[in-house]
C-alpha positions in Angstrom: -188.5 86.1 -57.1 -189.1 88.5 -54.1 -191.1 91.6 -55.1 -194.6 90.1 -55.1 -196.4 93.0 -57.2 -193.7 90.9 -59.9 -194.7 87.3 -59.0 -198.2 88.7 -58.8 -198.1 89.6 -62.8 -196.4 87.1 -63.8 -199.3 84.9 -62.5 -202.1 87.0 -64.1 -199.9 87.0 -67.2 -199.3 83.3 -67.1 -203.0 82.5 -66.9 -204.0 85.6 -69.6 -205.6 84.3 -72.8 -205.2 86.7 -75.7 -207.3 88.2 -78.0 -205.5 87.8 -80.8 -201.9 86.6 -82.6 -200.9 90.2 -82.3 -201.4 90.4 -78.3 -200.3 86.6 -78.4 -196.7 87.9 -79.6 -197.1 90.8 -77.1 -197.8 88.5 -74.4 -194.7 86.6 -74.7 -193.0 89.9 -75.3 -193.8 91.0 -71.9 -193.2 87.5 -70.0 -190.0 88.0 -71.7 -189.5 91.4 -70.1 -191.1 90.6 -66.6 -189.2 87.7 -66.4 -185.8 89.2 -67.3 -186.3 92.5 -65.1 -186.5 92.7 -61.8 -186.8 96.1 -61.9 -189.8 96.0 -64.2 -191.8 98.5 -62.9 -188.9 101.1 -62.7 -189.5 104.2 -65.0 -185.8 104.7 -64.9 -185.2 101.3 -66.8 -184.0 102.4 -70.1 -185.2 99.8 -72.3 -188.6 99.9 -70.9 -190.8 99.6 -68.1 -194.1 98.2 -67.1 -197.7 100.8 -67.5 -201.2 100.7 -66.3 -203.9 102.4 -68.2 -207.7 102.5 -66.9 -210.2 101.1 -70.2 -213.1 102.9 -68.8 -216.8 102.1 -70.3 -220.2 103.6 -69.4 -222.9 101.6 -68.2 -224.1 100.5 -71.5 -220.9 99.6 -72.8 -221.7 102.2 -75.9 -218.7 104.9 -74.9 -215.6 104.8 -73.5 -213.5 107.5 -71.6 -210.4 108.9 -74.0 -207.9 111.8 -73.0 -206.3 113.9 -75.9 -202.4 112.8 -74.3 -200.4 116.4 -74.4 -197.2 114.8 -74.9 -197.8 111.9 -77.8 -201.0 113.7 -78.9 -203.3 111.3 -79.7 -206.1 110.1 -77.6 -205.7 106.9 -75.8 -206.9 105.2 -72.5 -206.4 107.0 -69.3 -203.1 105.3 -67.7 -199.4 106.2 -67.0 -196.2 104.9 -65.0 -197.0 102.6 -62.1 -194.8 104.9 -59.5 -194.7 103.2 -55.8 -198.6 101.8 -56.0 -198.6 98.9 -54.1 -200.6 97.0 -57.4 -201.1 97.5 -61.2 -204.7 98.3 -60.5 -204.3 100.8 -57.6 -201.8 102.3 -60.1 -204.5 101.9 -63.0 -207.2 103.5 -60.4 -204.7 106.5 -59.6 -203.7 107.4 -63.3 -207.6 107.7 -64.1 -208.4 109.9 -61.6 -205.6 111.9 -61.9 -206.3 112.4 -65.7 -209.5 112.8 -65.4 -211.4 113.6 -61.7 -213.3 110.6 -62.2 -213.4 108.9 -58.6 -216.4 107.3 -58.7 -215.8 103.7 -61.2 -215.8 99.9 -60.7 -213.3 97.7 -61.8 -214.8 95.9 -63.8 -212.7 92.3 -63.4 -209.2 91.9 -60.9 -208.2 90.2 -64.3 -205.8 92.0 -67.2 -208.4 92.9 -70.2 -205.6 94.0 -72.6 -202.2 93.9 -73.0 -200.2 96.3 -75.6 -196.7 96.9 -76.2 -195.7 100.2 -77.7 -192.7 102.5 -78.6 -192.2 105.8 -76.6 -190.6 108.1 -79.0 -188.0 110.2 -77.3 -188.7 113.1 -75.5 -187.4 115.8 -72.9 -183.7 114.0 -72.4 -185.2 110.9 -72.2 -184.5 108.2 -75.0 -186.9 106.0 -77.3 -188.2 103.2 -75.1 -190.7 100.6 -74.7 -194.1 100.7 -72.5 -195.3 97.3 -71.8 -199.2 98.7 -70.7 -201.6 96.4 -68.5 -205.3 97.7 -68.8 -207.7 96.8 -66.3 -211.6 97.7 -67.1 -213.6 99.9 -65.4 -217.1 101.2 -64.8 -218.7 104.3 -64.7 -220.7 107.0 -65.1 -220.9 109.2 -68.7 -222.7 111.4 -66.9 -219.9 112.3 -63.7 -218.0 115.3 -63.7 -214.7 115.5 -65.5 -211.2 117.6 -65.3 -209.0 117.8 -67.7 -205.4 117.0 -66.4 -202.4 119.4 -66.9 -200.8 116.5 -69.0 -203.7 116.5 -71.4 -205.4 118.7 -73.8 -208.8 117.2 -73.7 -210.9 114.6 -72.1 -214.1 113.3 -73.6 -216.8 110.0 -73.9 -216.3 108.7 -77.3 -219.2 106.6 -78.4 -217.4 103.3 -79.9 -219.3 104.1 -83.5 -217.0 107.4 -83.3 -213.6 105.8 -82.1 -211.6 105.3 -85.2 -211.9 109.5 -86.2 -210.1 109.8 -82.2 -208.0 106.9 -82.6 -207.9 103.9 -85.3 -204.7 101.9 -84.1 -205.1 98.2 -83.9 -204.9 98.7 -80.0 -208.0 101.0 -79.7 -209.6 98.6 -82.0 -208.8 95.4 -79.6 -210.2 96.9 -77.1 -213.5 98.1 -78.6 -213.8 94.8 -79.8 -213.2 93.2 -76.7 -216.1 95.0 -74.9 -218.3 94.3 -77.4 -217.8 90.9 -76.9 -218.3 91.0 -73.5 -215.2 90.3 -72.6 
């Protein structure tokens, strides 16, 4: 295998431990993918391509940072395609600023904290496909300014109490749940 950002996720997907059976079946979904791609990364692969997203929580782990996505509108995660960033987390670190202006945040752990494989539906001549995301966690402050991206409609701190009425997938739920748990 020659690209290292590649050999470098395989590793950190190798040694993941998931949360659940659903990211367990996720997991091997993706190892499947990385393995069988070479080109992984590529947002021209058809079938599907490796994403970064930024699961950012304030200090005391009581809100995280959501954007109201313009095209799939629903609010989800910071995060996007991982474009020519030479790793998932500069990519991760990229997406969330560009989404948002945040610029001041700490990753929280060089580990993955979540892995979720989705369906994009088809949109502007490009077909149905599959994003398999990698979410790193981050740090910051509730309190630091904010802009709202031209991709987005909105951007806000969602206390986790309020989370389900922005988003009640099993994904946003995972990852509340993992943070409560201190992971």
């Amino acid at each position: 295998m020659k690209d290292p950002k590649r050999r470098w996720l395989l590793r950190k997907l190798q040694r993941y431990e998931p949360f659940d059976d659903r990211e367990s079946g996720m997991l091997a979904r993706l190892i499947a993918f990385v393995m069988a791609h070479e080109d992984c990364c590529d947002r021209r692969l058809a079938s599907g391509h490796i994403t970064t997203s930024a699961w950012v929580v304030d200090r005391g782990r009581e809100q995280s940072l959501l954007v109201h996505h313009g095209k799939l509108d629903k609010w989800l995660q910071p995060g996007g395609h991982v474009e020519n960033d030479p790793s998932l987390i500069d990519a991760a670190r990229r997406e969330l600023a560009e989404e948002s202006g945040l610029r001041k945040q700490r990753l929280l752990s060089g580990e993955i904290f979540n892995i979720d494989v989705h369906p994009i539906p088809a949109w502007g001549g490009q077909p149905e496909h599959v994003h398999y995301d990698i979410v790193f966690a981050f740090e910051a402050s509730a309190g630091a300014r904010l802009r709202v991206s031209k991709e987005s409609h909105d951007l806000k701190w969602v206390p986790f109490k309020d989370l389900a009425r922005f988003n009640d997938s099993a994904a946003m739920r995972r990852l509340a749940a993992k943070t409560a748990k201190g992971r």
